[in-house]
C-alpha positions as semicolon CSV with decimal commas, in nm:
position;residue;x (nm);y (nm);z (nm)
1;X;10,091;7,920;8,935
2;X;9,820;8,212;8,930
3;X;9,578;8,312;9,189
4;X;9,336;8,167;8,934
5;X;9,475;7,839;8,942
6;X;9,493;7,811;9,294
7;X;9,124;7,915;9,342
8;X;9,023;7,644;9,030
9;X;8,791;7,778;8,747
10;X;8,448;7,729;8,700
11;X;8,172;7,788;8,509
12;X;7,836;8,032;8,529
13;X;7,641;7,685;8,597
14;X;7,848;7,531;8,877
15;X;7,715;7,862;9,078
16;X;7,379;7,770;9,329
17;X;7,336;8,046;9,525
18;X;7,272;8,420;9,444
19;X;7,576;8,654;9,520
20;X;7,604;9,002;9,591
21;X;7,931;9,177;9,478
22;X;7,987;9,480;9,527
23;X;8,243;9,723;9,337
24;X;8,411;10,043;9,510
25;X;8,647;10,283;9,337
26;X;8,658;10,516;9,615
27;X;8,659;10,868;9,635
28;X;8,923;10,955;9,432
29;X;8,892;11,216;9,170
30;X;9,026;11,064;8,888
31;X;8,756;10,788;8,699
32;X;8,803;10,421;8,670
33;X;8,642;10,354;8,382
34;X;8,814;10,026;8,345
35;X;8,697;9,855;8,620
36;X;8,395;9,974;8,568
37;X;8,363;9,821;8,229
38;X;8,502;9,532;8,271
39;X;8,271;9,433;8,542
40;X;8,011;9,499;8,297
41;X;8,174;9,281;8,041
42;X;8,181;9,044;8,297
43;X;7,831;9,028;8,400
44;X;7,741;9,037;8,038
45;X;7,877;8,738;7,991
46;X;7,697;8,532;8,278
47;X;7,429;8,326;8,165
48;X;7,309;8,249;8,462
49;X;7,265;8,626;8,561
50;X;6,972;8,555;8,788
51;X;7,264;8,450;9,046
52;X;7,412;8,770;9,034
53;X;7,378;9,082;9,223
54;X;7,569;9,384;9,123
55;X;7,602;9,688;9,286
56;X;7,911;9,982;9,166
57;X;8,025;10,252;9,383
58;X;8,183;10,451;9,029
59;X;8,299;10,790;9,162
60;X;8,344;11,005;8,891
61;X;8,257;10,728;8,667
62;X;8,001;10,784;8,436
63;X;7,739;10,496;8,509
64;X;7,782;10,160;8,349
65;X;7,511;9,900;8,278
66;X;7,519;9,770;8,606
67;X;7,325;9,955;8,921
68;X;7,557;10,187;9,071
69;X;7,559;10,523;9,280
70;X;7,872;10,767;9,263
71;X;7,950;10,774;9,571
72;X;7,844;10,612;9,909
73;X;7,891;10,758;10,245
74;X;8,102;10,558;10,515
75;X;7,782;10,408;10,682
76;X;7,613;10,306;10,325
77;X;7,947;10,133;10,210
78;X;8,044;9,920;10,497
79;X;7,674;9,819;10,485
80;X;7,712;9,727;10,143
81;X;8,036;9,514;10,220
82;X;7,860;9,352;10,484
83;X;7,598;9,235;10,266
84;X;7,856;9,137;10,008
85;X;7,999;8,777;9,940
86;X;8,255;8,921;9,725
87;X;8,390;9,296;9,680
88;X;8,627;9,429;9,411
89;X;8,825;9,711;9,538
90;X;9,055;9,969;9,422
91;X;9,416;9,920;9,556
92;X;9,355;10,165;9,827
93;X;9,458;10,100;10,214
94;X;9,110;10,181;10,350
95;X;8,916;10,003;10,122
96;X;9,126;9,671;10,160
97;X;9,147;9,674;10,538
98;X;8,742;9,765;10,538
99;X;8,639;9,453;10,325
100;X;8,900;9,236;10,526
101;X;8,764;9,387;10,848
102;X;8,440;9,237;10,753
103;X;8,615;8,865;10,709
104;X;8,618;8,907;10,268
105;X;8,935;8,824;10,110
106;X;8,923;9,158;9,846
107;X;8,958;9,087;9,497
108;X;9,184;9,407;9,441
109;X;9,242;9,625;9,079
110;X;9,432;9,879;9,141
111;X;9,494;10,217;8,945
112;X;9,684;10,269;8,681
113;X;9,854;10,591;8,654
114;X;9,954;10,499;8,292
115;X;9,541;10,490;8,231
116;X;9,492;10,818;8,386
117;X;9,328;10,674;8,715
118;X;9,586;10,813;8,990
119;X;9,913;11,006;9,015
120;X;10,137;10,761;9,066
121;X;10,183;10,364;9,107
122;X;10,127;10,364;9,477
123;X;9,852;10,131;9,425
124;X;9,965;9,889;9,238
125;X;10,312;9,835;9,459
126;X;10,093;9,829;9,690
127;X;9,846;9,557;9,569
128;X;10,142;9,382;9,471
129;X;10,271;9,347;9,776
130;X;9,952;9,265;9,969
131;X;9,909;8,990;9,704
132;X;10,252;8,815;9,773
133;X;10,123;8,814;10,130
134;X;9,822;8,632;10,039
135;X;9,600;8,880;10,216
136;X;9,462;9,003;9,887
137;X;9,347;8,835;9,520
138;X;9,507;9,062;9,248
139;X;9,350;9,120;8,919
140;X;9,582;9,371;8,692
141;X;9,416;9,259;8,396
142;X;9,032;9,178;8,226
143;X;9,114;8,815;8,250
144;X;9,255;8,830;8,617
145;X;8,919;8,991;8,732
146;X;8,723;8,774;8,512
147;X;8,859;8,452;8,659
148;X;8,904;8,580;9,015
149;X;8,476;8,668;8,976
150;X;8,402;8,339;8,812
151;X;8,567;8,142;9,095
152;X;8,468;8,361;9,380
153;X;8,071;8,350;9,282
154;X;8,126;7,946;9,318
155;X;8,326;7,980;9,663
156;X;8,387;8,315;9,818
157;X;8,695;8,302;10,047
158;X;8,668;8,440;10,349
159;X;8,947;8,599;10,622
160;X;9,024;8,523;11,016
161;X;9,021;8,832;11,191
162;X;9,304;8,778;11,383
163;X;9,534;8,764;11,107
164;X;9,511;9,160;11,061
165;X;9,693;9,393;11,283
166;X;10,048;9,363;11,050
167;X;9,768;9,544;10,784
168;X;9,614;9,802;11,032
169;X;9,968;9,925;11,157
170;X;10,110;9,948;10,748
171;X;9,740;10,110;10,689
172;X;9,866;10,370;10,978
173;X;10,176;10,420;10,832
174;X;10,092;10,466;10,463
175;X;9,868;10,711;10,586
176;X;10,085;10,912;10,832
177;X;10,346;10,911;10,502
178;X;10,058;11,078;10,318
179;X;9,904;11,294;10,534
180;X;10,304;11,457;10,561
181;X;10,316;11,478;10,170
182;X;9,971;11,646;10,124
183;X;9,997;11,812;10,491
184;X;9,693;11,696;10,622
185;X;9,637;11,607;10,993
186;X;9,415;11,299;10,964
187;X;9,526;11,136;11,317
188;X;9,167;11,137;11,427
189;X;9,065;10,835;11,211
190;X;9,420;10,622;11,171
191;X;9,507;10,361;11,355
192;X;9,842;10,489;11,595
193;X;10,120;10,187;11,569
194;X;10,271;10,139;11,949
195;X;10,604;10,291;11,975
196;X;10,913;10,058;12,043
């Protein structure tokens, strides 16, 4: 059984409320054009698009059709996931911990190295993994997203705080792995796992 099929799909008229989703890529240098467009698709396709409020954070993106800014700075972009009902993320650690910080269960697309969008498949391992654990919804593909956004819009799901500090110590520990590989010292902003 899918994600999709556990959430139940609906249709553009079973949503009553306006939602606000918001769509980061990051700061990463390489574009994801595929997200981008295929949240355009997707709102294309809405016929109730009244309901919806879109707002894309593109990075190096050119724009799409929906409103969007290139980048946002820290403050501007936890604002806009606060004022979010649902967010579709990138597959990175910060991103995912930031929307789940904020009690939203990410809808999560991560880069594709074969696309051009990142170096490697560290982001879709992972996503992958993150999804088994239930503490992310994975969309890989168009229809993924697609079904993921027309069931969230109906019911966003929503995260206990308390359920997070496994994800904050593997954040701090992805990121101390990276920070050796590219020899950066970023211990001023990750979260330090207790030593046992």
């Amino acid at each position: 059984m899918s994600q999709i099929d556990n959430i139940g799909l609906v249709t553009a008229s079973d949503r009553v409320a306006t939602r606000k989703i918001l769509v980061t890529v990051g700061t990463d240098h390489h574009r994801f054009d595929r997200l981008i467009s295929w949240f355009d698709d997707w709102v294309a396709e809405q016929t109730v698009a009244d309901h919806i409020e879109g707002f894309v954070q593109r990075g190096t993106s050119p724009p799409g059709k929906v409103e969007s800014s290139d980048y946002l700075d820290f403050s501007a972009l936890r604002q806009r996931i606060r004022a979010s009902e649902v967010v579709v993320t990138h597959g990175g650690p910060g991103s995912i911990m930031e929307c789940r910080r904020w009690g939203l269960l990410p809808i999560v697309c991560p880069r594709d190295p074969n696309h051009g969008e990142h170096v490697d498949n560290h982001q879709q391992l992972f996503s992958r993994r993150l999804a088994a654990q239930g503490q992310i919804l994975l969309a890989e593909t168009k229809i993924d997203l697609f079904g993921l956004l027309d069931s969230m819009t109906v019911e966003p799901q929503f995260v206990s705080h308390s359920d997070d500090r496994h994800i904050e110590r593997a954040v701090g520990r992805v990121a101390r792995v990276i920070d050796r590989l590219v020899g950066n010292d970023a211990t001023s902003w990750q979260t330090k796992e207790p030593r046992t």
